[in-house]
N, C-alpha and C positions, 0 to 999 in steps of 0.2 A: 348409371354411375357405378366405377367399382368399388371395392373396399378403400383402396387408395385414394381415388377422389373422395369417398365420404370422409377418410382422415382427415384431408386437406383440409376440406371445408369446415370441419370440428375444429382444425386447428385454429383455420382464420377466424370463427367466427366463437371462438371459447371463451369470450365475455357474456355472448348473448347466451349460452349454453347454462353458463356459471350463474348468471343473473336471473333467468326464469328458473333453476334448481333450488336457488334460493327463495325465491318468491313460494313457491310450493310447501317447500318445507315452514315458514314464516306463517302463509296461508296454515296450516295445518298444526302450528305451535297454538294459533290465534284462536283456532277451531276448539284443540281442547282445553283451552284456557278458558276459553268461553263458554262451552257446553256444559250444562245441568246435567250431573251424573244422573243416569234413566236404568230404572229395574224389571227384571221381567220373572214375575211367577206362575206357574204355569201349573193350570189343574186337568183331569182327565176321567173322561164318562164311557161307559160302556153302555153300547143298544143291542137289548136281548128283546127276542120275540116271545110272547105268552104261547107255548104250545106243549101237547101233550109230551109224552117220553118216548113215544115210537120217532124211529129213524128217517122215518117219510115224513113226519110232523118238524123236528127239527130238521131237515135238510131243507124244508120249504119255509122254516121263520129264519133258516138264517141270511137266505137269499132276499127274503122280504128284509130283514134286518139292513143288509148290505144297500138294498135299493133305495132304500129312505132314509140311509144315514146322513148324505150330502146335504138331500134337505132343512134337516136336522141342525146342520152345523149354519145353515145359514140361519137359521133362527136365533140361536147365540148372541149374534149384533145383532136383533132386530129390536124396534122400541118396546115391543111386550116385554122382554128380558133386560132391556138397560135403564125402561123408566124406572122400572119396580124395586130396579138395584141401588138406583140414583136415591127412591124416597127412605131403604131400608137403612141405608147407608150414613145419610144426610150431606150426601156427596154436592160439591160449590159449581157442578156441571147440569151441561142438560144432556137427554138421553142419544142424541148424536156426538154428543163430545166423549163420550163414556164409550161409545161404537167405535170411535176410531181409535183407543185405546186394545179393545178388543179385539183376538187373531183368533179365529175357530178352525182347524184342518184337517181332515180324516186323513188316518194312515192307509194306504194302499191293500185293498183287497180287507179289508177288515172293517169293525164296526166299532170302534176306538175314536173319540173327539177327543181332541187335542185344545185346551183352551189356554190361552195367553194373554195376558193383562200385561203393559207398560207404565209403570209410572216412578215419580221422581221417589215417591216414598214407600220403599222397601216394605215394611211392615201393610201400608196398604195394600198394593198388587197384591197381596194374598190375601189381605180378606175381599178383594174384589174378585180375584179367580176365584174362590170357593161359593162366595154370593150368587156369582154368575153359573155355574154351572149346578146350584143349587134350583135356582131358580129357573134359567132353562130345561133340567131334566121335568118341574113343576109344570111347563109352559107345553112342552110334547108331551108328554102323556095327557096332558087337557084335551089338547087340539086332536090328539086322535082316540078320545074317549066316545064312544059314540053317543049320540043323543038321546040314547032310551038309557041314559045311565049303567051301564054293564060296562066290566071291566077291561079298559086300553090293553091294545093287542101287542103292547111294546110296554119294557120297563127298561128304566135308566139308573143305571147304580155308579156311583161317586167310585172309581179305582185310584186315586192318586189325587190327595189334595193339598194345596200349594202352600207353601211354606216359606217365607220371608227371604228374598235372595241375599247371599253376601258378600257381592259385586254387583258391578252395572256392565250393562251391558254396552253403553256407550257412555263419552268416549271410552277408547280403547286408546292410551298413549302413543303404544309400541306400534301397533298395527296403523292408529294412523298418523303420527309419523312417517314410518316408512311408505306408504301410501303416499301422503304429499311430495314425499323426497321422491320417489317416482315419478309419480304423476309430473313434477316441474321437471325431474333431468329428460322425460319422453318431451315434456311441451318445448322444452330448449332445445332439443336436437331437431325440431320437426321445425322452430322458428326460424333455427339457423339455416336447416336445407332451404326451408322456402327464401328467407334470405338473400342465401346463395343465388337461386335459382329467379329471383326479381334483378339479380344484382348487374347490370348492364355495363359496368365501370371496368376499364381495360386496367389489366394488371401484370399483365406480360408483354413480351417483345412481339412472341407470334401473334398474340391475340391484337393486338394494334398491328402487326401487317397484313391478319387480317378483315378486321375491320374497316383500313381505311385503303390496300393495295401498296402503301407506300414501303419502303424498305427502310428499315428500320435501324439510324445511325449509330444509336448506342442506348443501354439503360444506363444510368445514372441512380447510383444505391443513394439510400436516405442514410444522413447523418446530423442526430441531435447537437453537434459542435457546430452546426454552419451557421448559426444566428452570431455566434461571437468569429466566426472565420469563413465568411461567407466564398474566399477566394481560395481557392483549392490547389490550383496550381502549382505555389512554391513548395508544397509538399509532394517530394517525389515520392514516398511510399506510401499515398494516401489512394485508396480503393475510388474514391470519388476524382482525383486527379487522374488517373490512368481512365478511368471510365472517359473521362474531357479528352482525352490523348486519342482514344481509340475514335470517338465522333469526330473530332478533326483529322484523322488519317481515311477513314469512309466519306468524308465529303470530298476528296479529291478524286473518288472514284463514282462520284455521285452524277457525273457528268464529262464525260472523259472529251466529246465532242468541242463544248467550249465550257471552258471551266468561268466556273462563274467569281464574279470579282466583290459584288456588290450583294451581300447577304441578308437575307433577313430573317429574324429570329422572333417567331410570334408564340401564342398559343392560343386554345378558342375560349378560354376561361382565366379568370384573374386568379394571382396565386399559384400558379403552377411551377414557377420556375422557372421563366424564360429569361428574366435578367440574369440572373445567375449563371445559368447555360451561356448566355450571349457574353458577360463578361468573362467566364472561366474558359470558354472558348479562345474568344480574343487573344487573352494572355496564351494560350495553349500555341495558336500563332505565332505569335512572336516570338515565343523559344525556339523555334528553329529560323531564327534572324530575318523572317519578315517584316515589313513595314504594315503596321498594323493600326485603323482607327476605328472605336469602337463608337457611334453614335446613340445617343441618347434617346429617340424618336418616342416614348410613351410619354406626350406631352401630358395627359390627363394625371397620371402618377409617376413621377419621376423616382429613379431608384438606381440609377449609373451614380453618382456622382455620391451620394452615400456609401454606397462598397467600397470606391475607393479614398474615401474622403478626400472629396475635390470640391472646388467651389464650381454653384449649379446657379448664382444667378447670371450669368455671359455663357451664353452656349447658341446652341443651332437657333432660337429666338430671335437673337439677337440679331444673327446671319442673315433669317429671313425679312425682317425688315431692314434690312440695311442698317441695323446700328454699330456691327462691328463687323469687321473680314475673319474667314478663317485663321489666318494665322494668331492674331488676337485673342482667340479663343478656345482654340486648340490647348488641351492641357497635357503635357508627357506626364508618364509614369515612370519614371527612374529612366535606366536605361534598357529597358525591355525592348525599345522598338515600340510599344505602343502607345499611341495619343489616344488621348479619349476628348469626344463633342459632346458634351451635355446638354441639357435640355433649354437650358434659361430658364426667364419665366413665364410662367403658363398663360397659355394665350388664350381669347376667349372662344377663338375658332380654330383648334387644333387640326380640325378635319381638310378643312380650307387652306391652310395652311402646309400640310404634306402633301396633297396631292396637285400644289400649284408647280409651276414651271418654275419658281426659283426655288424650291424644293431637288426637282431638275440637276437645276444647276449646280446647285451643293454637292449633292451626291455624285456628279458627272466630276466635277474639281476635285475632290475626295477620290474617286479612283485615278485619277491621274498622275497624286500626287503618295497613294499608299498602295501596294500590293492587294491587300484585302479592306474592306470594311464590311464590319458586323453592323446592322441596324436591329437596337432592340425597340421592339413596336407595342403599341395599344393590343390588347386583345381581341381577338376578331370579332368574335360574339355580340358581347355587349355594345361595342362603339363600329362607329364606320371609319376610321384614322385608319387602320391600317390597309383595308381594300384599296384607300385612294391612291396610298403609298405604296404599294404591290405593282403597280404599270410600271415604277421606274428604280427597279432591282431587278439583280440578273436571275434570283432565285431564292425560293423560303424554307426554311426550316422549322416542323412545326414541334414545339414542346407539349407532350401527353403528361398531368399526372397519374402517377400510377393512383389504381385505388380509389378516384375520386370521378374521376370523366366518364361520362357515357359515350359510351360507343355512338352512339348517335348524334351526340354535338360533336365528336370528333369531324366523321362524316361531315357534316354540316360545314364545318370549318373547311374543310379541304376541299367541298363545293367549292367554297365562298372567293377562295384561292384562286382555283380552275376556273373560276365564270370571268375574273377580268384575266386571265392569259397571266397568272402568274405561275412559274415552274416551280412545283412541290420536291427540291428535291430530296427528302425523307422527314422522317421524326425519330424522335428523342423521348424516351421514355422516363421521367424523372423521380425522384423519391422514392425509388424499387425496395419494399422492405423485404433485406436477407435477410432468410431464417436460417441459424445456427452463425453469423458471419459477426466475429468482435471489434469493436474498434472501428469499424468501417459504416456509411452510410452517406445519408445525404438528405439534405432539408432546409429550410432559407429564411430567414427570421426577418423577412419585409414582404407583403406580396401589394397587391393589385389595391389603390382604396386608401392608403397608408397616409398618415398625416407626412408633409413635406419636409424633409430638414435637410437646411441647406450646409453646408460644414464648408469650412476654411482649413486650408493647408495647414501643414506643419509648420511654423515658420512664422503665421500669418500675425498680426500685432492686433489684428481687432477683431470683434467678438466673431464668433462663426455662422451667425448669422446676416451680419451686416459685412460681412468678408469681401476682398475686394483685390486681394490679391493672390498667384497661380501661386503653387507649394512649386519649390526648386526638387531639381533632379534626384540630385543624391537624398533630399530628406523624404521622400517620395517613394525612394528606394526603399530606405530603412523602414519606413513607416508599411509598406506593399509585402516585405521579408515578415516582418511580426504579425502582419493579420494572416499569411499562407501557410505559418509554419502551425 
């Protein structure tokens, strides 16, 4: 990865960077909030050899001196020197707890013990360093007194003793503060890479062409407006409108041999966006004066007939069992050229249902009678409705979100396609968040799972739920102009 990519990835992922920074620093307020300020005084022994004053006599005690001063230092924590310190003292330890207080370390090439007591109370550490090293120097010259009583070949003499500190040596605010503050902005940048680097979910156009081979119709930017204006279209200077403009000028080249009439518009995962595509599509149709109907087909969650506030109990349901004929059900949208087939009501065998022979026939009467139809479908993944309904369309269009889809249930999905012979001919890349881009985006305020609402025309006299009558042309119009601009 370069520089650039690491930016990137800082950039996408600068909550999780921001969020472990902070835990760090929180961690590390908590630390010295909580910590028992600890003191350290520190006392100091020299080891001299007993030898005459000729220069051969000192050259060889001080080499002796140097050889068994290490020894020396480990005697300091031993329990000979910390029981003795514990009874002298009338210290509330035993003589291993008093040990791990105590630091004994010779300085390099010398015969200097360095001794170091910790504890909470200042005044004490030093009388414990001086105890200690009182009683230690008492402890070796014992041990190497020899047994006929004559005088130890070593003396220990006190050069430095300890003296009440006035700080602690822990916490340290500043230091760790910044420490924590560290420590989290490393643990956020490494969490984000790793992140990045688990992160499977297509977020580009190339990277969905290729992962799935397909060519890739259009992105579609995200935009926080689309919950209250979910239809894009009427807005000619809208980033998300021109995005719809540009997928339906690339499906016409999406198949130049036989163009295809009857479309379908899925995705592998609920929520992605495919109603939306399939209705802003639609309408994108019809402005250039096609005959255009937009089908309703995701029986399980219906979501055509909400967008455009149309009544959704008489639609393709109803067709399929014989209870009402197309034209009965068919509902225009102003004068756009486009009708739209809504779903009815839900059936309790959706599946059965689209991939029967009067399913067939629907869709067969529907191109004969419109230039194009959109069929907006079930998700593939989760349900089997739309495989069934894949035999009898001339070709599918698959909606990606950005950000959210793995590359692998992409995959999956465009099997699933391919295995009953249905023609993939591209994807749509949905939700693209611009970085640096105002005003512009894209995003859908109903997805996959959604409680049902069924809505009544403009016009309609009874309640919207129990609604029963189609919204006229012109109010349709009006109503289709306010939710696009």
């Amino acid at each position: 990865m370069d520089l650039r990519g690491f930016l990137r990835v800082l950039a996408r992922r600068w909550l999780t960077v921001a969020l472990v920074t902070v835990a760090g620093l929180a961690a590390a307020v908590s630390v010295v909030a909580l910590s028992t300020p600890q003191y350290q005084a520190d006392s100091q022994v020299f080891v001299s050899a007993r030898v005459s004053t000729s220069i051969s006599d000192m050259n060889q005690g001080s080499a002796f001196s140097q050889a068994r001063v290490q020894s020396y230092a480990d005697i300091v924590t031993s329990p000979r020197v910390t029981g003795v310190v514990v009874q002298e003292l009338g210290l509330p330890l035993s003589a291993d707890q008093l040990a791990q207080q105590i630091t004994a370390t010779v300085q390099l090439n010398t015969v200097l013990i360095d001794i170091s007591v910790v504890d909470r109370n200042p005044a004490l550490a030093a009388t414990i360093a001086n105890a200690v090293a009182d009683e230690a120097s008492r402890q070796i010259v014992s041990l190497e007194t020899p047994t006929d009583d004559t005088t130890a070949p070593v003396r220990i003499s006190l050069t430095r003793a300890a003296t009440p500190p006035t700080a602690p040596i822990s916490p340290r605010p500043t230091l760790d503060l910044a420490g924590g503050l560290l420590a989290g902005l490393l643990g956020g940048v490494g969490l984000a890479l790793l992140r990045d680097m688990m992160d499977t979910t297509l977020r580009t156009g190339p990277a969905l062409a290729e992962a799935t081979g397909l060519p890739v119709l259009g992105t579609v930017p995200f935009d926080r407006t689309a919950p209250e204006a979910p239809l894009a279209v009427g807005a000619v200077h809208s980033a998300r409108a021109e995005s719809i403009r540009m997928v339906r000028t690339n499906l016409q080249f999406a198949n130049v041999d036989k163009k295809p009439k009857v479309l379908l518009v899925t995705s592998p995962l609920a929520s992605e966006g495919k109603t939306s595509i399939a209705a802003n599509l639609a309408l994108s149709m019809a402005e250039t004066g096609s005959r255009v109907c937009l089908v309703d087909a995701d029986l399980r969650s219906p979501s055509v007939a909400g967008t455009f506030g149309l009544v959704q109990d008489a639609g393709l349901t109803s067709v399929l069992i014989d209870a009402a004929t197309l034209d009965e059900v068919l509902q225009p949208v102003g004068t756009t050229g486009l009708c739209v087939l809504t779903s009815g009501q839900m059936p309790p065998n959706p599946a059965e249902l689209l991939s029967s022979e009067r399913m067939g026939d629907v869709l067969d009467e529907l191109a004969r009678c419109f230039d194009h139809v959109i069929v907006d479908s079930a998700p593939l993944l989760p349900v089997a409705d739309t495989i069934g309904l894949g035999s009898l369309v001339d070709g599918a269009v698959l909606v990606v979100r950005s950000g959210r889809t793995a590359s692998e249930r992409v995959r999956h999905a465009v099997e699933a396609l391919r295995a009953v012979g249905v023609p993939v001919l591209g994807a749509v890349l949905s939700m693209v968040q611009l970085r640096g881009a105002t005003g512009y985006g894209y995003g859908y305020g109903y997805g996959y799972g959604q409680e049902r609402t069924a809505g009544a025309g403009a016009g309609t006299t009874v309640p919207p739920s129990r609604g029963s009558r189609l919204r006229s042309g012109a109010t349709a119009m009006v109503s289709l102009l306010r939710i696009g601009s």
